[in-house]
N, C-alpha and C positions, 0 to 999 in steps of 0.2 A: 411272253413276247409274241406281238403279232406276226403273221408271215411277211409283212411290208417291211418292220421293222429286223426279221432275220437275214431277211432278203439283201436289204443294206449290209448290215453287219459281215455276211459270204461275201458282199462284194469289195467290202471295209479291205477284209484280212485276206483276200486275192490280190487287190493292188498293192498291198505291203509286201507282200511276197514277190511279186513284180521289182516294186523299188528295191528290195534286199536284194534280190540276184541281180540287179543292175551294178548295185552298189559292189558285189562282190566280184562286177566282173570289171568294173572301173580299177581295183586294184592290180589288174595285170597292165590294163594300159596305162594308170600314172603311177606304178611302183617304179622301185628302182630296176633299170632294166638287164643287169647281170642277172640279178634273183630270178627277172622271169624266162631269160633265154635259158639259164640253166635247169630249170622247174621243164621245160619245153623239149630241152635238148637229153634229158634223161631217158625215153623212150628208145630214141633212135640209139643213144649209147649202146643199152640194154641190149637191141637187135643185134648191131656190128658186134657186139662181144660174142652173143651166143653165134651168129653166125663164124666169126673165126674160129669159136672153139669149134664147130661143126667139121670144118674145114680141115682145121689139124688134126682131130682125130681121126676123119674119115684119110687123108691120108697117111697117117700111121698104120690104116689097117690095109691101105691097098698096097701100101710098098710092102707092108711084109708078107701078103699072101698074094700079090698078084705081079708082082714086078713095077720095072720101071714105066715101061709103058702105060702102062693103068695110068701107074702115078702120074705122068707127063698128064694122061687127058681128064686125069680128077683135077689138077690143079688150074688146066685151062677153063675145063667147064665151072671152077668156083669162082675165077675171076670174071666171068662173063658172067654168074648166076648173080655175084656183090655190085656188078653195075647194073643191072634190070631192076634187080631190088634197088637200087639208091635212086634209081630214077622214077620208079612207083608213083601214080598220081596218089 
């Protein structure tokens, strides 16, 4: 095969690779849109979960070895740490 003719051919099997990820990104915008909010919304889920678990066991461990007051300002500082995070660009 000449260089002219490979040359083609590289540039053949780049633009199909082009149209394939095109094609594959067309199914989140004309699928069904449950399937892709939920496909979408799984990350975020993920976060708030392990973040609450984060939350209740760290106050498990402040009321039992440091009192209430701990626990009063763990609790505040989590709820201001869950709204900075949810605000995240």
């Amino acid at each position: 095969m000449s260089r002219g003719k490979a040359a083609a051919a590289g540039e053949a099997t780049k633009a199909k690779a082009k149209l394939e990820g095109l094609t594959e990104a067309s199914v989140f915008l004309n699928g069904p849109i449950a399937r892709t909010l939920i496909i979408f919304s799984l990350p975020i889920l993920a976060s708030n979960v392990l973040q609450s678990l984060n939350a209740s066991i760290n106050a498990a461990w402040i009321g039992q070895l440091l009192g209430t007051q701990a626990l009063s300002a763990s609790a505040n500082a989590n709820s201001l740490l869950f709204l900075l995070l949810s605000v995240r660009p």
